[in-house]
Jmol script that loads the backbone (N, CA, C; Angstrom):
load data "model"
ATOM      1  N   UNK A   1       7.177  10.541   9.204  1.00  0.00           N
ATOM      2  CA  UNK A   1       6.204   9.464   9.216  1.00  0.00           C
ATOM      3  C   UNK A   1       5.642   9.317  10.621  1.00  0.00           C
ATOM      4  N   UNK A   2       4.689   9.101  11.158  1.00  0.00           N
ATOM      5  CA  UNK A   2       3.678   8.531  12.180  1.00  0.00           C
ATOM      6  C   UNK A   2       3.796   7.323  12.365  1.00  0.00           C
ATOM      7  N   UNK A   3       4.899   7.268  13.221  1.00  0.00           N
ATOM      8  CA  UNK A   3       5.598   5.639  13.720  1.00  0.00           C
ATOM      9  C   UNK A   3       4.248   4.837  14.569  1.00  0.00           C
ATOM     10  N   UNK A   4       3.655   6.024  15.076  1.00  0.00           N
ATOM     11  CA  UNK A   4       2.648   5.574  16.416  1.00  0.00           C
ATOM     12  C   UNK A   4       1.452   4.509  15.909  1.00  0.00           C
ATOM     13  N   UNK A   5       0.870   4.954  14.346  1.00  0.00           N
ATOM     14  CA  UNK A   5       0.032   4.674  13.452  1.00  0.00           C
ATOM     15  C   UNK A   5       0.562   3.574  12.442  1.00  0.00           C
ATOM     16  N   UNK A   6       1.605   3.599  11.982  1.00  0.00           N
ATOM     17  CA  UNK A   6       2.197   3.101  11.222  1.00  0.00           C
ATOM     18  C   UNK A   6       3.552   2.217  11.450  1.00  0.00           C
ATOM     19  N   UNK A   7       3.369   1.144  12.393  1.00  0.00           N
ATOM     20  CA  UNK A   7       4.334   0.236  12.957  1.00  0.00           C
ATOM     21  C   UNK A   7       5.469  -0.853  12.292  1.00  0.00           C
ATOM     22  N   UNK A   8       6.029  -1.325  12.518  1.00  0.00           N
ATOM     23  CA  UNK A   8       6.389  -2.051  11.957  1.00  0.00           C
ATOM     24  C   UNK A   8       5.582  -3.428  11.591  1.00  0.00           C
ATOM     25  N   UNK A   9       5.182  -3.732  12.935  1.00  0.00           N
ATOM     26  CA  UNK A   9       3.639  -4.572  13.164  1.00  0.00           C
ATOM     27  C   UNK A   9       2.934  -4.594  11.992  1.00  0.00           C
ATOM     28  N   UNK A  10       2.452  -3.388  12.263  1.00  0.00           N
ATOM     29  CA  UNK A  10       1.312  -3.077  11.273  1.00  0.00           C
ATOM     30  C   UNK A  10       2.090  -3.310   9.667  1.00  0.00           C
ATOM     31  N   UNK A  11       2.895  -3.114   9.087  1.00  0.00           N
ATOM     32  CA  UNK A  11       3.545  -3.062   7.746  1.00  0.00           C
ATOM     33  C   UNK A  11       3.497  -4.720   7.727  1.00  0.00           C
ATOM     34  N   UNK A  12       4.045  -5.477   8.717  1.00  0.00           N
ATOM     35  CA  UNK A  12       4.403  -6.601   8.359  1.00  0.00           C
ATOM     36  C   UNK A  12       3.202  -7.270   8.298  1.00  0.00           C
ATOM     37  N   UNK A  13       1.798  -6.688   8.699  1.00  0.00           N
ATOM     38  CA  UNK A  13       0.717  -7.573   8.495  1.00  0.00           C
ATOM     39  C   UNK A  13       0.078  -7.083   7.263  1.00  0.00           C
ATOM     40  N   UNK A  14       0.312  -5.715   7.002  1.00  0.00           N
ATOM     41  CA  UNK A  14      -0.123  -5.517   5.692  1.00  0.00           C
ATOM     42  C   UNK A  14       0.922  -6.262   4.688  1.00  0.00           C
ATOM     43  N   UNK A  15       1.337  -6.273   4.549  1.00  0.00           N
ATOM     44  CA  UNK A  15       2.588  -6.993   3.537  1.00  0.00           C
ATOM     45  C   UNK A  15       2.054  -8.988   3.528  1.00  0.00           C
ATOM     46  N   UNK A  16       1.765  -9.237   4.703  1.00  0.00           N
ATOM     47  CA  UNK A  16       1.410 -10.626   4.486  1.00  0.00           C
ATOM     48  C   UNK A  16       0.016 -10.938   3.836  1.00  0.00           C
ATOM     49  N   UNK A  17      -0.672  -9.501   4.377  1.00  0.00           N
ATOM     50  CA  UNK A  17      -2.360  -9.406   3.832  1.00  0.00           C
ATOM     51  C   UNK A  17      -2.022  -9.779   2.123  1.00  0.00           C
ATOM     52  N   UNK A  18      -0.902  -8.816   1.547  1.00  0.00           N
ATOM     53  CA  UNK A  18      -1.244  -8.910   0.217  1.00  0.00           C
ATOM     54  C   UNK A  18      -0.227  -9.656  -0.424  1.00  0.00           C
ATOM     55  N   UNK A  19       0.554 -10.714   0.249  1.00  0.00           N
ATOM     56  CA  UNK A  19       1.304 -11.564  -0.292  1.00  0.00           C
ATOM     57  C   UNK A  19       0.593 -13.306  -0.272  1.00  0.00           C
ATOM     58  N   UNK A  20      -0.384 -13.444   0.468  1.00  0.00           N
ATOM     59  CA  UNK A  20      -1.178 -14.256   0.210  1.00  0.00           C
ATOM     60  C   UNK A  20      -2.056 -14.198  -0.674  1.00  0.00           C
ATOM     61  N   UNK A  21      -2.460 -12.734  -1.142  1.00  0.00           N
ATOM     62  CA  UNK A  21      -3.786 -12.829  -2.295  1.00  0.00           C
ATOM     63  C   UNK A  21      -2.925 -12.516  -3.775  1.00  0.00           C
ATOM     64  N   UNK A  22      -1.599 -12.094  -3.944  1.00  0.00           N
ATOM     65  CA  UNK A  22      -1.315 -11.431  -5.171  1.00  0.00           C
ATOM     66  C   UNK A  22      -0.440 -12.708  -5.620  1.00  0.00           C
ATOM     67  N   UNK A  23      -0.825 -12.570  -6.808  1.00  0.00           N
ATOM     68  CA  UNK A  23      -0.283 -13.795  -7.413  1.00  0.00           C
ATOM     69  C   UNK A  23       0.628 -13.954  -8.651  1.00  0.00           C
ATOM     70  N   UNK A  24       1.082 -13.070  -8.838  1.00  0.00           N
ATOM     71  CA  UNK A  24       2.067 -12.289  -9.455  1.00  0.00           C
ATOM     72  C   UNK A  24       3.501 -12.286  -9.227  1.00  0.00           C
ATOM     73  N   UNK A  25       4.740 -12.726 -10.050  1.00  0.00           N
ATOM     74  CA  UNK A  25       5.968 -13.578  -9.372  1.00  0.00           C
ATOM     75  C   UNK A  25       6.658 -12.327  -8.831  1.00  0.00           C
ATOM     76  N   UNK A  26       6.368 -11.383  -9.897  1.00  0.00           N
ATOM     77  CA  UNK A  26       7.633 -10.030  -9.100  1.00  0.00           C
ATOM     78  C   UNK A  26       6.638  -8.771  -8.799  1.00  0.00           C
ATOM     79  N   UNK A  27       6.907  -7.933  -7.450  1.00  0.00           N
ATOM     80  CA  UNK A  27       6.337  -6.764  -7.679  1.00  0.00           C
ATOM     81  C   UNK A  27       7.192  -5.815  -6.143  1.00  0.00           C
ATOM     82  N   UNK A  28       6.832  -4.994  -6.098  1.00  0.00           N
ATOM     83  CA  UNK A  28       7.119  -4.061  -4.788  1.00  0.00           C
ATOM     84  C   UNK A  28       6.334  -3.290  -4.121  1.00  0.00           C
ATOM     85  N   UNK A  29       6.229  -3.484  -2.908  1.00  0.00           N
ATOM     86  CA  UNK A  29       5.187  -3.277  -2.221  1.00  0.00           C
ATOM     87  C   UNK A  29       5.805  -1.871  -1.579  1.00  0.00           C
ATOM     88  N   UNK A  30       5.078  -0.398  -1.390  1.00  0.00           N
ATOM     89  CA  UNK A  30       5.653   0.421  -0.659  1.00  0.00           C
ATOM     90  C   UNK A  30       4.352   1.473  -0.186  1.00  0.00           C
ATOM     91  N   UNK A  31       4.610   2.362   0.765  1.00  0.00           N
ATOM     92  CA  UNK A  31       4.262   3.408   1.846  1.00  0.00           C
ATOM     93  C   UNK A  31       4.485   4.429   0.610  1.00  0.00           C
ATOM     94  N   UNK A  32       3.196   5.138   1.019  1.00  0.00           N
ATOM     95  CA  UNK A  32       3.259   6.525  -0.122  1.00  0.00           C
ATOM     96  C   UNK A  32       2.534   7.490   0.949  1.00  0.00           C
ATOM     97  N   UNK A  33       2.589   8.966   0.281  1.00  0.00           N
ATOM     98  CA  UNK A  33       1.768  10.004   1.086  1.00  0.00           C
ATOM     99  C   UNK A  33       1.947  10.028   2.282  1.00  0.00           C
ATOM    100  N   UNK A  34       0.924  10.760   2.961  1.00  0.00           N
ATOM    101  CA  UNK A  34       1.525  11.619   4.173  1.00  0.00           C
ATOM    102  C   UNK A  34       2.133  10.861   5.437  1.00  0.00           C
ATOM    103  N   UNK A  35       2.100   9.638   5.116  1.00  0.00           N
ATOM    104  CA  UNK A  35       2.474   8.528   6.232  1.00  0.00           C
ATOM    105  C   UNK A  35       4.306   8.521   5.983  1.00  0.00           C
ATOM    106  N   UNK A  36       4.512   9.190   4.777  1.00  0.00           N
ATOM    107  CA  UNK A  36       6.315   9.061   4.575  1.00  0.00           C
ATOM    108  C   UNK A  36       6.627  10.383   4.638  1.00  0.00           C
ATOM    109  N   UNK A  37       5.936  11.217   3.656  1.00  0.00           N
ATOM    110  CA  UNK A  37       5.746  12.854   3.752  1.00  0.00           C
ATOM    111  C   UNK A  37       6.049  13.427   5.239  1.00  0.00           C
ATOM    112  N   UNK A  38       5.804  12.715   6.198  1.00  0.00           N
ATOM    113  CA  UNK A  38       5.829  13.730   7.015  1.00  0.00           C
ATOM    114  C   UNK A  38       4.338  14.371   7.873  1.00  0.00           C
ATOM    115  N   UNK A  39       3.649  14.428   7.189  1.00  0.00           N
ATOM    116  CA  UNK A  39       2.552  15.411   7.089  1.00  0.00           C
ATOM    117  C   UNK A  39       1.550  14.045   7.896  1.00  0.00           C
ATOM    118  N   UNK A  40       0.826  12.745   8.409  1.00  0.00           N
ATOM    119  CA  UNK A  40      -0.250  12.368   8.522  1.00  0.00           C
ATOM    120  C   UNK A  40      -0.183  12.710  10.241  1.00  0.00           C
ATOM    121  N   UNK A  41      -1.732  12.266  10.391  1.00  0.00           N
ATOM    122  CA  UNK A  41      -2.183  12.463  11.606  1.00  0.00           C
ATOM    123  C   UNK A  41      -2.607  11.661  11.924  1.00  0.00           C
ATOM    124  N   UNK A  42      -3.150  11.068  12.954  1.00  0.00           N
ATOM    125  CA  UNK A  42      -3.947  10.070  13.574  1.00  0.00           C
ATOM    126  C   UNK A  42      -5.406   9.607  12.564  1.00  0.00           C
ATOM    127  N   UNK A  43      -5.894  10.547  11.932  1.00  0.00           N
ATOM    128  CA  UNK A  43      -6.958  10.366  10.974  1.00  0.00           C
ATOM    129  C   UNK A  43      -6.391  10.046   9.541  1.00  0.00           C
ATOM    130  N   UNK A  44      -5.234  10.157   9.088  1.00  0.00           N
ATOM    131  CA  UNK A  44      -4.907   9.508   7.790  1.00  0.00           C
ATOM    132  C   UNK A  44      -5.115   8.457   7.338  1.00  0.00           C
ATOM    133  N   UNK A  45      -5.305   8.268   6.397  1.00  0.00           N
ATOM    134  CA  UNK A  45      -5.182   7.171   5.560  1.00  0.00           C
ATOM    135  C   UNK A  45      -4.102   6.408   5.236  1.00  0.00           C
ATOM    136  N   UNK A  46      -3.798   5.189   4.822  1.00  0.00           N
ATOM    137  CA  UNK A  46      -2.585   4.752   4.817  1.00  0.00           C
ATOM    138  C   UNK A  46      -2.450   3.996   3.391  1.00  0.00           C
ATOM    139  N   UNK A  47      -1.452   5.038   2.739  1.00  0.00           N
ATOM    140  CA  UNK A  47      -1.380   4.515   1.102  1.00  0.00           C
ATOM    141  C   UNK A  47      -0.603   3.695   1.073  1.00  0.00           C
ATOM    142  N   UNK A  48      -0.766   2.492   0.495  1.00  0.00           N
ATOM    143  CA  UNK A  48      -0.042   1.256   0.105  1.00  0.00           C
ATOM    144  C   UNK A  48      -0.229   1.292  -1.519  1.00  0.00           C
ATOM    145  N   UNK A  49       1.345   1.061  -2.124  1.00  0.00           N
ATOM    146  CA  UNK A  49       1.337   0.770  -3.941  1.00  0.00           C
ATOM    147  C   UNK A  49       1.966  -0.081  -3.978  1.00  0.00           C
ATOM    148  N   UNK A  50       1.767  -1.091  -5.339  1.00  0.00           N
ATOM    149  CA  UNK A  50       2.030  -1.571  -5.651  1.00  0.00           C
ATOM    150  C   UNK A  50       2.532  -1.727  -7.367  1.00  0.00           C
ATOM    151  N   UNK A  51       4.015  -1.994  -7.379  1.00  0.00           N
ATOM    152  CA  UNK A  51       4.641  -1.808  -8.960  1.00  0.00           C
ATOM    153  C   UNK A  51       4.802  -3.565  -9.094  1.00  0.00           C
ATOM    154  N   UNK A  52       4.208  -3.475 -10.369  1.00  0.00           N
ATOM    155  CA  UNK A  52       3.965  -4.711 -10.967  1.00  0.00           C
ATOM    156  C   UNK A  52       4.711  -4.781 -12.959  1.00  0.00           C
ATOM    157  N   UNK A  53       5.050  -5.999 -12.784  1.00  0.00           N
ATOM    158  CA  UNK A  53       4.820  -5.617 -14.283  1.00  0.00           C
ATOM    159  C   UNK A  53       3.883  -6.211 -15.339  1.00  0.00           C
ATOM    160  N   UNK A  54       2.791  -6.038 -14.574  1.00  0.00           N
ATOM    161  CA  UNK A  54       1.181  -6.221 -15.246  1.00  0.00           C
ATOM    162  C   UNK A  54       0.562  -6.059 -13.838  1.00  0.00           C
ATOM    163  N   UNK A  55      -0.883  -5.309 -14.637  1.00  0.00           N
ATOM    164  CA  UNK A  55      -1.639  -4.666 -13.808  1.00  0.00           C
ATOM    165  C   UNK A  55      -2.654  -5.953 -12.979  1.00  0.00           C
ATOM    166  N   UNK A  56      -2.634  -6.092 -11.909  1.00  0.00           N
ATOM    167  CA  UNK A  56      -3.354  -7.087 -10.573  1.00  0.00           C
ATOM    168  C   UNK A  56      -5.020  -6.998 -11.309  1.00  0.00           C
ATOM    169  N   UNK A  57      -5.102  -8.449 -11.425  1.00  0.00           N
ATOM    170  CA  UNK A  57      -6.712  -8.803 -11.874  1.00  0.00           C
ATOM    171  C   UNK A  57      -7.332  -7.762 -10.811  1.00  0.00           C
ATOM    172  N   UNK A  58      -8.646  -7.517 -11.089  1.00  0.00           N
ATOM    173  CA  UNK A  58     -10.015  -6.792 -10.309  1.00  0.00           C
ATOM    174  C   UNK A  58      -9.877  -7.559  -9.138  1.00  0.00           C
ATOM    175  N   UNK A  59     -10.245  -8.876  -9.412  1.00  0.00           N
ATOM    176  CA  UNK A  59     -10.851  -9.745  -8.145  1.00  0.00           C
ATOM    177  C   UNK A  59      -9.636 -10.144  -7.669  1.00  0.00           C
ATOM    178  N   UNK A  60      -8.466  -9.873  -7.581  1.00  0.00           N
ATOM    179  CA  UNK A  60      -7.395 -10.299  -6.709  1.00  0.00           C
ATOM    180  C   UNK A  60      -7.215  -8.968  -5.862  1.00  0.00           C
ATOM    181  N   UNK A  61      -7.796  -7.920  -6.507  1.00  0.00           N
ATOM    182  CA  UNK A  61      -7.150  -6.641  -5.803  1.00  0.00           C
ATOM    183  C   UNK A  61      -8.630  -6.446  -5.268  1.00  0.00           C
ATOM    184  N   UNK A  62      -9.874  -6.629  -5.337  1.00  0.00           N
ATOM    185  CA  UNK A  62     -10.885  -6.360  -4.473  1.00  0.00           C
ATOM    186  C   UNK A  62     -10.599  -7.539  -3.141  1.00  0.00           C
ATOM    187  N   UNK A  63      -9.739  -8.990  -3.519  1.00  0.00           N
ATOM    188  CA  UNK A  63      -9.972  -9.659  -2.385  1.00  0.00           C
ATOM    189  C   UNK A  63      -8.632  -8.965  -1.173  1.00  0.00           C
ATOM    190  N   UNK A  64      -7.935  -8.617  -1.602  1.00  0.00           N
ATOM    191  CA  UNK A  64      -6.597  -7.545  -1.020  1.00  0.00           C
ATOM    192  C   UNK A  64      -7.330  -6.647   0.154  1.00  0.00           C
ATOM    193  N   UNK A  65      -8.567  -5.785  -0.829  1.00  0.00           N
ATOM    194  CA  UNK A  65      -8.713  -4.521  -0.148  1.00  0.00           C
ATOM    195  C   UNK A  65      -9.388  -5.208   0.873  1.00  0.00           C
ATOM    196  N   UNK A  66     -10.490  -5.891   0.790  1.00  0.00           N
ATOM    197  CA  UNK A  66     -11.369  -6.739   1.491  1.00  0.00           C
ATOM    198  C   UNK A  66     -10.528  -6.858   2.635  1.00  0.00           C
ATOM    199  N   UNK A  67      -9.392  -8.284   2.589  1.00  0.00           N
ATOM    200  CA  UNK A  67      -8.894  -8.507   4.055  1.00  0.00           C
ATOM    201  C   UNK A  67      -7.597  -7.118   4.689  1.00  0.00           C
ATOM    202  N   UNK A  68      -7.228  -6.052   3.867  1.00  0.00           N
ATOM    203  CA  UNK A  68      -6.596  -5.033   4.356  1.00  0.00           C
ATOM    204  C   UNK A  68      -7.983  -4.151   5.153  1.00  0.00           C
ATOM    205  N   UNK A  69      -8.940  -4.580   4.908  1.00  0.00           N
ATOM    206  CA  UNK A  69     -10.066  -3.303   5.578  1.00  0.00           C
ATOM    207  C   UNK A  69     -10.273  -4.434   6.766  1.00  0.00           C
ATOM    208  N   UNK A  70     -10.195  -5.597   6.964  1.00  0.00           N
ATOM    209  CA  UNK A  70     -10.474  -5.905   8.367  1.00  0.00           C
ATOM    210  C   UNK A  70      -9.087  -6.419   9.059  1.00  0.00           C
ATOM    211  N   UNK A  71      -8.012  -5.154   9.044  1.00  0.00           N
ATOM    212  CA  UNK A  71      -7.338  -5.311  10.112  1.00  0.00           C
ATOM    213  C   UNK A  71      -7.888  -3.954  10.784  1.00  0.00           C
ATOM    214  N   UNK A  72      -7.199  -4.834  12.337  1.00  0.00           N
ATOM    215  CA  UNK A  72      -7.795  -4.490  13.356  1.00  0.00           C
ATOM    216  C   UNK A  72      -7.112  -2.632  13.734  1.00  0.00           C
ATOM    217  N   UNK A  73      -7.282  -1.438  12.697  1.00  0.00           N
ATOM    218  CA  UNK A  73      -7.156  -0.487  12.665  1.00  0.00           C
ATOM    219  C   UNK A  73      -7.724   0.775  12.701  1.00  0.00           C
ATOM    220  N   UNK A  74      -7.937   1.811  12.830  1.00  0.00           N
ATOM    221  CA  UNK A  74      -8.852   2.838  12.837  1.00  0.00           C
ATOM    222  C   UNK A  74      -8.408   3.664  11.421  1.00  0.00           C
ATOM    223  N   UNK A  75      -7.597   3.491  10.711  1.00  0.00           N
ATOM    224  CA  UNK A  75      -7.014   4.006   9.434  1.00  0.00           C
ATOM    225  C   UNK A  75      -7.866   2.900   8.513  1.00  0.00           C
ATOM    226  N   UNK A  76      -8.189   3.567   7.622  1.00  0.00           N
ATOM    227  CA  UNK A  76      -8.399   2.942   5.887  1.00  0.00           C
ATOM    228  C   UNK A  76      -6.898   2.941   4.884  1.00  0.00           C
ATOM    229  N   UNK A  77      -7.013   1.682   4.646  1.00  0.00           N
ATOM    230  CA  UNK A  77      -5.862   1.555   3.675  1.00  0.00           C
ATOM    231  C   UNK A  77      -6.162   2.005   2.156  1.00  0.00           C
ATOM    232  N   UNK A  78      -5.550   2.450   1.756  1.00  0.00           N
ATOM    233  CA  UNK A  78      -5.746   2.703   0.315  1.00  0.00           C
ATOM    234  C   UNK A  78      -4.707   1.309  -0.139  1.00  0.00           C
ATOM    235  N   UNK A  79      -5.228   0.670  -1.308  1.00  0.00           N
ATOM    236  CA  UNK A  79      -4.227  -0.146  -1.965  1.00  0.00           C
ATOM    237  C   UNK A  79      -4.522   0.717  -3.137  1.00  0.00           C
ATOM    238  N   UNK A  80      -3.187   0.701  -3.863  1.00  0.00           N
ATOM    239  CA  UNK A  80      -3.570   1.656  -5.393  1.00  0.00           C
ATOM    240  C   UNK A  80      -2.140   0.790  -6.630  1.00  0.00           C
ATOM    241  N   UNK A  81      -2.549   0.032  -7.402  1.00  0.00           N
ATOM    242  CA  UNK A  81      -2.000  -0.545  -8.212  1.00  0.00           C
ATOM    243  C   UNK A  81      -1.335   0.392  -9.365  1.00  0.00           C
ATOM    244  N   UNK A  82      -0.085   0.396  -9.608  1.00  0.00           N
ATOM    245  CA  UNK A  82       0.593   2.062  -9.692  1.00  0.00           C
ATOM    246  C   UNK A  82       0.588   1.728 -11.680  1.00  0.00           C
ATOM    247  N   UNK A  83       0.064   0.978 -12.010  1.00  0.00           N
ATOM    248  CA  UNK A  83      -0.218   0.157 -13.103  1.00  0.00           C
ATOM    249  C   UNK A  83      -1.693   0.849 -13.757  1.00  0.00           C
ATOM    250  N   UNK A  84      -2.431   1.491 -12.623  1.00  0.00           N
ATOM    251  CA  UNK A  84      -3.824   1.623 -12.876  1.00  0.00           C
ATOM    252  C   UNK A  84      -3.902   3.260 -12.814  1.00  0.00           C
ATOM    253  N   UNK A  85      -2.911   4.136 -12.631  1.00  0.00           N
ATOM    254  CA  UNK A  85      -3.361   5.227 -12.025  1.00  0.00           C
ATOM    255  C   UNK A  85      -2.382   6.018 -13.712  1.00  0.00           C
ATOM    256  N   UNK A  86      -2.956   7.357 -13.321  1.00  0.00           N
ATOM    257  CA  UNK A  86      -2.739   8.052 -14.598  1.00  0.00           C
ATOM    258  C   UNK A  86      -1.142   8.668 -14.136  1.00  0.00           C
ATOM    259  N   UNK A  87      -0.394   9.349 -15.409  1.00  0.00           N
ATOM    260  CA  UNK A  87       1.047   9.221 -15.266  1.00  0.00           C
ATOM    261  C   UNK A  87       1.345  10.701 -13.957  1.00  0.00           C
ATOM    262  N   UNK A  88       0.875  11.511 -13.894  1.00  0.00           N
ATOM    263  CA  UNK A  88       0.755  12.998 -13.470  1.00  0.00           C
ATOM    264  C   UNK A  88       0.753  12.060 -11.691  1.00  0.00           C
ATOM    265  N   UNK A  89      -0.018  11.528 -11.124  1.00  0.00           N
ATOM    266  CA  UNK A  89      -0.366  10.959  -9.962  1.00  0.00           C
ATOM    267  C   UNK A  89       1.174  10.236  -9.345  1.00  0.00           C
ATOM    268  N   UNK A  90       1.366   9.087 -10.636  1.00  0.00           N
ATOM    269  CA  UNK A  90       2.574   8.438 -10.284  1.00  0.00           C
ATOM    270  C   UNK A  90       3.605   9.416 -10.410  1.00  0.00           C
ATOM    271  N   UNK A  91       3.507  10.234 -11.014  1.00  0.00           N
ATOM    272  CA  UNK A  91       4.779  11.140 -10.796  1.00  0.00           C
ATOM    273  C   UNK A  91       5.152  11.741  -9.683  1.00  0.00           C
ATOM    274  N   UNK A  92       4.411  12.587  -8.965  1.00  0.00           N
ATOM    275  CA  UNK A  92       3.854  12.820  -7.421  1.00  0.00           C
ATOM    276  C   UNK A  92       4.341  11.674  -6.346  1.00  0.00           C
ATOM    277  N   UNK A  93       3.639  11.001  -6.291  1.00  0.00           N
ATOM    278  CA  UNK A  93       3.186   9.733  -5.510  1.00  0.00           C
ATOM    279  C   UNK A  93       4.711   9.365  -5.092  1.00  0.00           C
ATOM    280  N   UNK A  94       5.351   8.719  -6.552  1.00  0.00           N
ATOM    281  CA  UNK A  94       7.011   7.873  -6.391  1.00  0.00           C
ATOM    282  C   UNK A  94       7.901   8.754  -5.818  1.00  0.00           C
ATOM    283  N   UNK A  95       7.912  10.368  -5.832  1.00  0.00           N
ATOM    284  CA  UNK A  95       8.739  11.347  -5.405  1.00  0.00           C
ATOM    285  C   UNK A  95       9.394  10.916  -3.873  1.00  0.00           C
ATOM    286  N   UNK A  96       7.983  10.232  -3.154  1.00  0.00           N
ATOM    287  CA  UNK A  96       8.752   9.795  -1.150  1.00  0.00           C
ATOM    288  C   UNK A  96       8.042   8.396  -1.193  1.00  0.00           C
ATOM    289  N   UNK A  97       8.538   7.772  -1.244  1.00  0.00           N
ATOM    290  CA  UNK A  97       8.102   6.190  -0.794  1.00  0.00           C
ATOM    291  C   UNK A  97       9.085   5.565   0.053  1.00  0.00           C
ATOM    292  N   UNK A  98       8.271   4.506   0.926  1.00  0.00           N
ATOM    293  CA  UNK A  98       8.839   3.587   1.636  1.00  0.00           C
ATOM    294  C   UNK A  98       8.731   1.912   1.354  1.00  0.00           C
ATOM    295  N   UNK A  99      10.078   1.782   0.824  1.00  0.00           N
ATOM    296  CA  UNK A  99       9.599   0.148   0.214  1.00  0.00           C
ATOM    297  C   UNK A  99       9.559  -0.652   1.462  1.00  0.00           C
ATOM    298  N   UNK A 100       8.556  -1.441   1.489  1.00  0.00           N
ATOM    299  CA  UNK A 100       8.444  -2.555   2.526  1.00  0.00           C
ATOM    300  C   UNK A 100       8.564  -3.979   2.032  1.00  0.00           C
ATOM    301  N   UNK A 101       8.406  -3.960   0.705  1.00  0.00           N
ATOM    302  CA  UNK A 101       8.787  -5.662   0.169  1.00  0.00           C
ATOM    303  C   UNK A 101       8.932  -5.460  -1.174  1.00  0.00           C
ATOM    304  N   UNK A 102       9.336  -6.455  -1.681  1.00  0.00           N
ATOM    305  CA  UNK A 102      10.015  -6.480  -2.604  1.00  0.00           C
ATOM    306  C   UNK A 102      10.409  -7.853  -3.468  1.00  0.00           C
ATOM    307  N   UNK A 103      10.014  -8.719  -4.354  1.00  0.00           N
ATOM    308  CA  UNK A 103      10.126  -9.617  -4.840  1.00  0.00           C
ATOM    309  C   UNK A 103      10.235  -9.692  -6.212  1.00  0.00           C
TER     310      UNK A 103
END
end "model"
wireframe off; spacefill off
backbone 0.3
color backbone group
């Protein structure tokens, strides 16, 4: 993982970004792709999922991406609701994760 890019800082503000907008009693918040893999660079992207057990309204997860795109970062967050994505992806995806919260 790319500690340099991917801080603790930084996790704990993403994690508050989307614990104020999700409104949902249980879910788990975790680090996917090349940021756990091993593999990112200074230009990666930074995948954030979320396991729910029901899939996050539109407008709770557009207001998510909204305030995750104005932290103060040079990375784009991906938020990807693991509820929404086809089974072949999540299969992949869950193989290296990093849970950061959990409720």
């Amino acid at each position: 993982m790319n500690n340099e890019i991917l801080t603790n800082d930084l996790k704990n503000k993403i994690v508050a970004v989307i614990n104020k907008r999700l409104r949902l009693p249980h879910y788990k918040l975790f680090i996917f792709g090349s940021h756990v893999d091993g593999t990112a660079t200074e230009r990666s992207d930074i995948d954030v999922g979320v396991e729910a057990p029901e899939k996050i309204p539109v407008a709770e997860k557009l207001e998510i991406e909204d305030e995750l795109s104005d932290l103060p970062i040079l990375q784009k967050i991906d938020f990807v609701d693991f509820n929404d994505i086809g089974d072949g992806f999540r299969r992949v995806a869950l193989k290296k994760i990093e849970v950061i919260y959990e409720r």
